[in-house]
LONUTI-192752 format. One record per residue (C-alpha): x, y negated, z. Coordinates in steps of 0.1 Angstrom, whole numbers. Layout:
% residues N
{x->X, y->Y, z->Z};
...
END
This chain:
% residues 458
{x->1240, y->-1318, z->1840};
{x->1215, y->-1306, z->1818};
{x->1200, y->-1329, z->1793};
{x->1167, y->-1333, z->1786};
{x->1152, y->-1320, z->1753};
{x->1146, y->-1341, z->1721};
{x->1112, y->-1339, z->1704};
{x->1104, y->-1349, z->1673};
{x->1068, y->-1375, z->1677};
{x->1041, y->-1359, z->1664};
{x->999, y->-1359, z->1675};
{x->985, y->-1344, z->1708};
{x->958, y->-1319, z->1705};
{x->933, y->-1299, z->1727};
{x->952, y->-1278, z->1756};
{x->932, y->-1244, z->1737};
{x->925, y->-1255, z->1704};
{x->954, y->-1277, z->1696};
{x->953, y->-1295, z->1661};
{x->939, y->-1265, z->1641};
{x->903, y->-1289, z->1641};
{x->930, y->-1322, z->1624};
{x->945, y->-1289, z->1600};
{x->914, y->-1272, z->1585};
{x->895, y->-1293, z->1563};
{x->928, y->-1303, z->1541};
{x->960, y->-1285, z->1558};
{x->978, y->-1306, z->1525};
{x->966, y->-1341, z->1537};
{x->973, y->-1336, z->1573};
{x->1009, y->-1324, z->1567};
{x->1010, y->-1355, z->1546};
{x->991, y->-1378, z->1571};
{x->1019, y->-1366, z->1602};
{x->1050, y->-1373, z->1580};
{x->1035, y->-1405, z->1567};
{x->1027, y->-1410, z->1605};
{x->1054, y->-1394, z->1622};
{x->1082, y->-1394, z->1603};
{x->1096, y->-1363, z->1582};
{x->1100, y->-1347, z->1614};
{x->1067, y->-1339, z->1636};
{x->1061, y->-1316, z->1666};
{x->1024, y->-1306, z->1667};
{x->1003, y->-1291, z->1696};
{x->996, y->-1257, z->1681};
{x->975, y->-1236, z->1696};
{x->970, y->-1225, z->1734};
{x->999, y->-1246, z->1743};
{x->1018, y->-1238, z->1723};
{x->1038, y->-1265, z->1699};
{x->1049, y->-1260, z->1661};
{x->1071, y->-1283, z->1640};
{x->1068, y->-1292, z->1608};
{x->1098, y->-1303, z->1584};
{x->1102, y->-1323, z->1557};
{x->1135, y->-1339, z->1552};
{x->1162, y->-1324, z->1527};
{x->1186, y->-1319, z->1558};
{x->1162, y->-1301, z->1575};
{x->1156, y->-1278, z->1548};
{x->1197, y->-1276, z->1543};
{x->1193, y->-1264, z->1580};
{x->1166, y->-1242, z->1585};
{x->1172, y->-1223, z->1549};
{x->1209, y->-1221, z->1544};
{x->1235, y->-1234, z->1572};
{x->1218, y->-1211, z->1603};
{x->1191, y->-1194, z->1578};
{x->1194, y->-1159, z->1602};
{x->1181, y->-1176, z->1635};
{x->1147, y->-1184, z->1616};
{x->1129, y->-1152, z->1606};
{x->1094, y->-1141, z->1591};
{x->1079, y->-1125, z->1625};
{x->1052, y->-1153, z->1619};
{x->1012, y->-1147, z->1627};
{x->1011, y->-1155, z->1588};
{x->1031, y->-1132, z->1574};
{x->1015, y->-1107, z->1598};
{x->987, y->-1113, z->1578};
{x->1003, y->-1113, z->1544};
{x->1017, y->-1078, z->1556};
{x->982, y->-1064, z->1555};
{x->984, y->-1063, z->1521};
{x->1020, y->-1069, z->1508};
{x->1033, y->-1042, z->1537};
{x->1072, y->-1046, z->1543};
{x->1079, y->-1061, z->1510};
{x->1105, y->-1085, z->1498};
{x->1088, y->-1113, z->1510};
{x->1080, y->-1098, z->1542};
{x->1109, y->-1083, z->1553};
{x->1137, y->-1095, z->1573};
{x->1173, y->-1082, z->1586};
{x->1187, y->-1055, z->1575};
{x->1163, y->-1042, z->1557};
{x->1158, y->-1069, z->1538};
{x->1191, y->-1071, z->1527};
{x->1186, y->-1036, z->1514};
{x->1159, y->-1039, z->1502};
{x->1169, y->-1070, z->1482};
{x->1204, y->-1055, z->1462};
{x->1182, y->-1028, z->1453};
{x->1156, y->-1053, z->1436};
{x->1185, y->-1079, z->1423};
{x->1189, y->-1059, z->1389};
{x->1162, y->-1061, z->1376};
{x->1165, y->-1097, z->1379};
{x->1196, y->-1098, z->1361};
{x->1200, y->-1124, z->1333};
{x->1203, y->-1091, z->1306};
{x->1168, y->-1078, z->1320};
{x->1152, y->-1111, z->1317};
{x->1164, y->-1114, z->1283};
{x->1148, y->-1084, z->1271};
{x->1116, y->-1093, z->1287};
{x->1113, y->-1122, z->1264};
{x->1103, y->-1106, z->1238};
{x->1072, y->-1089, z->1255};
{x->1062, y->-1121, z->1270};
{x->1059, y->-1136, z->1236};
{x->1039, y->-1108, z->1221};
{x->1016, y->-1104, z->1253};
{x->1013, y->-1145, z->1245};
{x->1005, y->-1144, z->1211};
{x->981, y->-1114, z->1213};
{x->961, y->-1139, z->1240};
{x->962, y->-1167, z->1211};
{x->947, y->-1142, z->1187};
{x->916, y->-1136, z->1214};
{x->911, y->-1173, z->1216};
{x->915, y->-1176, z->1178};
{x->886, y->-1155, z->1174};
{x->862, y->-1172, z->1207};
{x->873, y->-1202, z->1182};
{x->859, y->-1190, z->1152};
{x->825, y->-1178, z->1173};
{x->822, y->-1211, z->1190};
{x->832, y->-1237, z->1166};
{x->859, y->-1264, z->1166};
{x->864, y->-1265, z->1198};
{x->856, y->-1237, z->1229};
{x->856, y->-1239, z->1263};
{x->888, y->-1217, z->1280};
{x->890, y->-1204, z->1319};
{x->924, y->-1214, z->1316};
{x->933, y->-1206, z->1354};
{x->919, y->-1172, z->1346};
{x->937, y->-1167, z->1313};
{x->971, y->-1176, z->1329};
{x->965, y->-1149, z->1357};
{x->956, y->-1118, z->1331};
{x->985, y->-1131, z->1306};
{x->1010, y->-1129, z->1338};
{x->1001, y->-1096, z->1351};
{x->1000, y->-1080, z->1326};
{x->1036, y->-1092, z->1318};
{x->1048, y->-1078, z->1351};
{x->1030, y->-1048, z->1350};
{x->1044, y->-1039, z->1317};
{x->1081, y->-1061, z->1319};
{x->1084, y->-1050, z->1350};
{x->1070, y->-1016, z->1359};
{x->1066, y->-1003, z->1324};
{x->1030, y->-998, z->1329};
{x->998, y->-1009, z->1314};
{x->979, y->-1031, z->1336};
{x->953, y->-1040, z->1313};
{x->923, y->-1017, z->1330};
{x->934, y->-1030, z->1363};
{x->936, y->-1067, z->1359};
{x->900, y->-1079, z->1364};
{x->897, y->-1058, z->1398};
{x->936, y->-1068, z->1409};
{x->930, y->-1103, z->1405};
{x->892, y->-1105, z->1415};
{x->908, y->-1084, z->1454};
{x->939, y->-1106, z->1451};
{x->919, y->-1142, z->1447};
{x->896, y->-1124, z->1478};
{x->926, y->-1116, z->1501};
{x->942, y->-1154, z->1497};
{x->904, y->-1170, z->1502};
{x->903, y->-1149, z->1538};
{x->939, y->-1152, z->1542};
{x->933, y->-1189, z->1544};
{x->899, y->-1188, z->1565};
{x->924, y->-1168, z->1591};
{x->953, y->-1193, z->1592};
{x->927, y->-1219, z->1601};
{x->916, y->-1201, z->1628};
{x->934, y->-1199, z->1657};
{x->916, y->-1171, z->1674};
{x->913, y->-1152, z->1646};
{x->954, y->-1159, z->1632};
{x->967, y->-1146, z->1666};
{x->942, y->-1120, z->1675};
{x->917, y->-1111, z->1651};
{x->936, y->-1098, z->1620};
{x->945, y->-1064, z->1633};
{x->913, y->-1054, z->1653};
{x->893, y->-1072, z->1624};
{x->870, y->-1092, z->1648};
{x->860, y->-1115, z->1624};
{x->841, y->-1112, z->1588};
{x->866, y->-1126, z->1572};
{x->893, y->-1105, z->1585};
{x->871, y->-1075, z->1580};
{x->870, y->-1088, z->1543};
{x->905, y->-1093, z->1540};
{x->915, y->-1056, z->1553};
{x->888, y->-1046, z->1526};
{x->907, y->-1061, z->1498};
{x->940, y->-1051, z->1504};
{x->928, y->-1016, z->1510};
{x->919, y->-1016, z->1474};
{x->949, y->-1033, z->1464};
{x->970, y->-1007, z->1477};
{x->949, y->-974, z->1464};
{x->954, y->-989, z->1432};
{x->993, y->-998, z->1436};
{x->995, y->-963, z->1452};
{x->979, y->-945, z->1425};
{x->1007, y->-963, z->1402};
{x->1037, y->-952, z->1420};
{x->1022, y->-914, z->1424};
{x->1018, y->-912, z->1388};
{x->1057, y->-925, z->1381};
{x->1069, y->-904, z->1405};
{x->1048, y->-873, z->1393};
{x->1051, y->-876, z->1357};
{x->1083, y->-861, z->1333};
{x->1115, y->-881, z->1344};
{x->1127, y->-909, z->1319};
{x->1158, y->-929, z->1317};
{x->1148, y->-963, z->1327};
{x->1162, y->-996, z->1342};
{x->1132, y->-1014, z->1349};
{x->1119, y->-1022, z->1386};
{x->1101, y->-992, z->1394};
{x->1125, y->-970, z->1378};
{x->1149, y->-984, z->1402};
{x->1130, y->-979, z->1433};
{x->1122, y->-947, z->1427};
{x->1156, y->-935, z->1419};
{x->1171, y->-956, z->1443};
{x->1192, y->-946, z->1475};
{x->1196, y->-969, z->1505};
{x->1232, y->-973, z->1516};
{x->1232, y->-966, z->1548};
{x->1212, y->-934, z->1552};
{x->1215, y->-921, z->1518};
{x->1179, y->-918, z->1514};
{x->1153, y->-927, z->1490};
{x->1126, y->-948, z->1496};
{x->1092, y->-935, z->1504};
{x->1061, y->-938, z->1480};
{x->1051, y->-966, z->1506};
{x->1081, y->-985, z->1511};
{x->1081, y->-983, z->1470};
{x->1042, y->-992, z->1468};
{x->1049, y->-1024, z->1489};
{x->1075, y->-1040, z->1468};
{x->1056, y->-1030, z->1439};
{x->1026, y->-1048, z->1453};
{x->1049, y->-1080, z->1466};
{x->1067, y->-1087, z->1432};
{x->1034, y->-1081, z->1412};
{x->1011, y->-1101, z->1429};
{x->1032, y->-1126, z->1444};
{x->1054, y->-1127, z->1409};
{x->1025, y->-1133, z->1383};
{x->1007, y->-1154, z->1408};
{x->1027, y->-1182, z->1410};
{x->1037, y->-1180, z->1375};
{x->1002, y->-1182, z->1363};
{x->998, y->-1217, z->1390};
{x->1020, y->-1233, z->1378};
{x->1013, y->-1227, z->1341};
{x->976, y->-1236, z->1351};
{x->990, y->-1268, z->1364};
{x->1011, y->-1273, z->1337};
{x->984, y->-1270, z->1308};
{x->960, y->-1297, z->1329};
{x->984, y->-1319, z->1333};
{x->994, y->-1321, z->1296};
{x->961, y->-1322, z->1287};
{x->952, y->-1357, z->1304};
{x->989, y->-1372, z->1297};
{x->987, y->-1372, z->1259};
{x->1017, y->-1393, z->1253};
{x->1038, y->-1363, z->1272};
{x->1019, y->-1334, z->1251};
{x->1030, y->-1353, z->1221};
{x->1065, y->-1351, z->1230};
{x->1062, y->-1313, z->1234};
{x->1048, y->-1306, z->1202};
{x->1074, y->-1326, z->1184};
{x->1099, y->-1311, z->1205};
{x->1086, y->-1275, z->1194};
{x->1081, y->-1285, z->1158};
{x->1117, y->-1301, z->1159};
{x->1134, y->-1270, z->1174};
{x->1111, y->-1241, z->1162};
{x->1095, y->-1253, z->1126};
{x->1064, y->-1231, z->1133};
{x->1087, y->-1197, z->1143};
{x->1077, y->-1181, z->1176};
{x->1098, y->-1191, z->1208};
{x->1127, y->-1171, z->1216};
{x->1153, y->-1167, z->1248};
{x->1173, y->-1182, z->1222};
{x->1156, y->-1213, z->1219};
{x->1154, y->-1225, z->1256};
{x->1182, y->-1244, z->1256};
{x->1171, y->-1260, z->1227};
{x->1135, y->-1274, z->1249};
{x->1145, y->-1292, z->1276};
{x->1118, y->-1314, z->1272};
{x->1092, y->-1282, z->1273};
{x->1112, y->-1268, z->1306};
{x->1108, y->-1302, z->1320};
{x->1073, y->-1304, z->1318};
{x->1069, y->-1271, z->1337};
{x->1091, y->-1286, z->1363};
{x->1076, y->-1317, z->1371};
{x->1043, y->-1300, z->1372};
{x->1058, y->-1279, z->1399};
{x->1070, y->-1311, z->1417};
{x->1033, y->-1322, z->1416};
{x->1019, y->-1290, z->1422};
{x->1045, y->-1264, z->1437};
{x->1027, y->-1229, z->1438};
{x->1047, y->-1220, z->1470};
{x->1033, y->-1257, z->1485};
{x->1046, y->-1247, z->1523};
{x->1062, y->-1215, z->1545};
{x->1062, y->-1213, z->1580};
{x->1094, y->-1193, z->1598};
{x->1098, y->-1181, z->1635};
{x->1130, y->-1194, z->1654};
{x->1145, y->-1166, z->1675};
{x->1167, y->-1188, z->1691};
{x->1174, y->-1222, z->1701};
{x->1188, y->-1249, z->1678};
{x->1190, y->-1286, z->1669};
{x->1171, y->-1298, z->1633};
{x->1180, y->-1334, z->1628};
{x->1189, y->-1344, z->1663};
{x->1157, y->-1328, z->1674};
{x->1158, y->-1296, z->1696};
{x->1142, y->-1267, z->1690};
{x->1132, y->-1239, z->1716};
{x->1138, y->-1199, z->1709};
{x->1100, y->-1186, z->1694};
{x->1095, y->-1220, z->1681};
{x->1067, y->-1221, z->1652};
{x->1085, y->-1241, z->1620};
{x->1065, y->-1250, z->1589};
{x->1081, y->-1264, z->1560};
{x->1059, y->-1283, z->1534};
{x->1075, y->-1285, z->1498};
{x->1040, y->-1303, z->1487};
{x->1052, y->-1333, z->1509};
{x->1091, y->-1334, z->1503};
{x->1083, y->-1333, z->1467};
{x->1065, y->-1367, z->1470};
{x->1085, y->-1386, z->1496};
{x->1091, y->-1419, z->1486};
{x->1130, y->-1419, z->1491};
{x->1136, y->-1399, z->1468};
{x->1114, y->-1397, z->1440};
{x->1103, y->-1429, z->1422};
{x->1068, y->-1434, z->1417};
{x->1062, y->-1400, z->1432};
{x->1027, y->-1391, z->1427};
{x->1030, y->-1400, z->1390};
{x->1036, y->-1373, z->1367};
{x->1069, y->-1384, z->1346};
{x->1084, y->-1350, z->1330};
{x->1114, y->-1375, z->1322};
{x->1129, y->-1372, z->1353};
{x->1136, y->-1337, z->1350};
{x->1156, y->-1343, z->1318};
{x->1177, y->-1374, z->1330};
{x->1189, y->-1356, z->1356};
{x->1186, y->-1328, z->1378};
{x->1167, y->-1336, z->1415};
{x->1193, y->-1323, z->1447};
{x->1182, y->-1284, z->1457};
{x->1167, y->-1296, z->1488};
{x->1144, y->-1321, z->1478};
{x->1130, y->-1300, z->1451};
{x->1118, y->-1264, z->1464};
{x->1096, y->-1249, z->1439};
{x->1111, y->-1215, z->1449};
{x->1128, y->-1224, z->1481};
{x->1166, y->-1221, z->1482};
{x->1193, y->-1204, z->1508};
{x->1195, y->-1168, z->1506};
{x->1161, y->-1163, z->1509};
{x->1151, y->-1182, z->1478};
{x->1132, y->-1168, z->1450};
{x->1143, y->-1135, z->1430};
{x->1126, y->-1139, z->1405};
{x->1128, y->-1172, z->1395};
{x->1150, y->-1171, z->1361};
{x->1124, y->-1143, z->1351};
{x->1092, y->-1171, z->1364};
{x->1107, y->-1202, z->1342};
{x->1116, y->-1180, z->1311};
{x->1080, y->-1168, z->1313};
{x->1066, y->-1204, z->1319};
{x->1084, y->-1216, z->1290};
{x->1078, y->-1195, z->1265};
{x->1042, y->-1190, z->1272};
{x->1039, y->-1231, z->1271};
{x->1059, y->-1237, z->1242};
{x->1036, y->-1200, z->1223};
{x->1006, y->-1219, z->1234};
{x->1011, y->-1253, z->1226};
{x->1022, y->-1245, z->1192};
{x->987, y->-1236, z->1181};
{x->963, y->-1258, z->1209};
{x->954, y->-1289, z->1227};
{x->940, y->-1284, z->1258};
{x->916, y->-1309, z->1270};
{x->897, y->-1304, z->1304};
{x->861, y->-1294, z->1301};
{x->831, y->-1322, z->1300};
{x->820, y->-1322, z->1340};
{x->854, y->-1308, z->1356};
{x->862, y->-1317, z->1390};
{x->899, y->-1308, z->1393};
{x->913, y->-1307, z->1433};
{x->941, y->-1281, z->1443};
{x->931, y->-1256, z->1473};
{x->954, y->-1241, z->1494};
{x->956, y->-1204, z->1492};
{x->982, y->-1179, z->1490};
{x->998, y->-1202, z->1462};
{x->979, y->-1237, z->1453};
{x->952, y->-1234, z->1428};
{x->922, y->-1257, z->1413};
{x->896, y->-1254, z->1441};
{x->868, y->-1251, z->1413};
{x->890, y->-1235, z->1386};
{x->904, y->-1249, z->1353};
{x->881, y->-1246, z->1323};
{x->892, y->-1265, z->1293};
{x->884, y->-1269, z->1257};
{x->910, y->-1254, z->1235};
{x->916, y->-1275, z->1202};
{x->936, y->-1257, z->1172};
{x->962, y->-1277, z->1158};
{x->963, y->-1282, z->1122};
{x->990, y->-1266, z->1102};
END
């Protein structure tokens, strides 16, 4: 005899609408509000009666991520719209090609290749100190500092250059101004349901017509990029364009198409100095109004550096730096939540699941369950140093298979830009800021973070 299903508890919503109404004003506090409810496990009425489930226990990330990671895939209404402008990327991809797709981006990832990056992150630091040392002498003792901004031009113009070997100094303004324009839409979409399911492609709704605008101009400037690689005088070269263009897929013994090459261009440089630049962003505020915690950095970087520039050398040597990073990412993660698409069926902590099943997974809220972090919503950089938090309760860059790339090059970067920075500033937020994360493509300030950079004395 056939048993009945298991569902996890979770709210009822309207038979059309479902719960996207509960979801839009804060999607963050309702995905807290159903596991504080609900438990860590909550089935939701979606949207034209249709249910989704959203997942917050470790075991359920153990589950869904690593132990039977191939039955849930990325054929999901968001990524649908992330593929408008990211194409069949890395982060978009899934199968086969994927896999491809993925061992020919893996060396460039390499430990070796992120050591020699260091020393252009530090430089491309240090040359942003030198701008902000001369605002300082314009504007007195103290100046006010778009740090969110800063963060975002320092990180892609790391990639650009680290990365691709190209200048992206001309371009940043215009990449980041589309980029911050896609996620805005990208977000008016997902609370949508109309618009989510059918109004991306045929662009029925202003905001859709806006987002196909932005990532039209994303791509003519990616594709200009690649075209000019691919046209100019061939060079020896090992970093990550140099590998796509010379590279040859397995199978067919073919090499990858200006757009296939133009879409993992555009999904490791956005998505790579994006989240970066968060989390530094995060990082900075939070130091700045935990002054106890910025002291300890500085002494640690006056204790292991004595006034010399930070070096791939010197990162074992700053746990305490590294930690900070971390624990803002705890607070803060830039990748805050991911949805998936089960193809089949299957069983997620005793609850059953049916093939086509929507599944969201909410780092944001794992990170501050009670049961496993002490005095979660308090930001203690400590913990990170006493001992390190179990892979599935701490997701900053997901885990499984499918976790992050790039994230040895993303926390060498964060580190050496915090320990560059906080050399030579204080950062202290701005007289009138109102600080609240918004959920975009990655977790940002809602109003932006402007804050008055102090020099420290020698």
């Amino acid at each position: 005899m056939n048993r009945r299903p298991i569902h996890p508890p979770g709210p009822k919503g309207h038979l059309l609408a479902g719960t996207f109404a509960a979801w839009r004003p804060d999607p963050l506090r309702y995905m807290e509000q159903l596991v504080g409810l609900h438990g860590p496990a909550v089935r939701f009425h979606y949207v034209l009666g249709r249910y989704g489930y959203l997942f917050a226990h470790p075991d359920h990330y153990r589950r869904i991520l690593l132990d039977n990671y191939r039955n849930y895939t990325k054929r999901h209404p968001i990524y649908d719209v992330l593929r408008v402008a990211l194409g069949d990327g890395l982060v978009t991809l899934d199968g086969a090609r994927w896999v491809t797709h993925r061992r020919l981006i893996q060396p460039a990832f390499h430990r070796s290749a992120v050591r020699s990056a260091a020393d252009l992150i530090v430089q491309r630091t240090q040359s942003m100190l030198a701008a902000w040392d001369r605002d300082a002498r314009a504007g007195g003792t103290g100046h006010v500092r778009a740090v969110d901004r800063d963060m975002m031009a320092l990180t892609l113009g790391v990639v650009g250059e680290a990365l691709f070997g190209l200048s992206m100094d001309t371009h940043i303004s215009a990449i980041d101004a589309d980029f911050s324009a896609f996620s805005r839409d990208l977000m008016a979409i997902a609370t949508n349901p109309l618009a989510l399911y059918f109004g991306v492609r045929l662009r029925l709704t202003p905001s859709a017509r806006r987002l196909h605008a932005a990532a039209g101009r994303l791509r003519q400037v990616v594709g200009q990029i690649v075209a000019a690689r691919r046209e100019g005088p061939e060079r020896e070269t090992h970093d990550l364009l140099g590998l796509l263009l010379a590279a040859r897929e397995a199978e067919t013994d073919r090499r990858l198409t200006d757009v296939e090459v133009r879409d993992e261009v555009m999904t490791i440089m956005l998505a790579g100095h994006e989240t970066s630049a968060t989390a530094l962003t995060w990082t900075l505020y939070l130091l700045g109004t935990h002054r106890e915690a910025e002291g300890a950095v500085h002494d640690e970087l006056e204790r292991v550096l004595g006034g010399a520039p930070p070096s791939v050398e010197a990162l074992p040597r700053l746990p305490l730096t590294r930690a900070v990073a971390e624990e803002a990412m705890r607070l803060y993660p830039p990748i805050y939540a991911f949805d998936r698409r089960a193809v089949g069926p299957d069983t997620v902590g005793g609850y059953d699941l049916p093939a086509g099943a929507s599944v969201s997974l909410c780092p944001y809220v794992t990170h501050r369950l009670p049961e496993f972090w002490e005095r979660p919503d308090e930001f203690r950089p400590e913990r990170f140093v006493e001992g390190r938090p179990h892979e599935f309760t701490y997701l900053p860059f997901a885990a499984g298979p499918r976790g992050c790339i790039g994230e040895g090059f993303a926390m060498t970067e964060i580190v050496l830009v915090l320990a560059a920075v906080l050399q030579r500033y204080r950062l202290r937020p701005a007289p009138g800021l109102v600080v609240e994360p918004t959920p975009l493509i990655t977790l940002r300030p809602r109003y932006g973070l402007t804050m008055v950079a102090e020099a420290r004395g020698p």
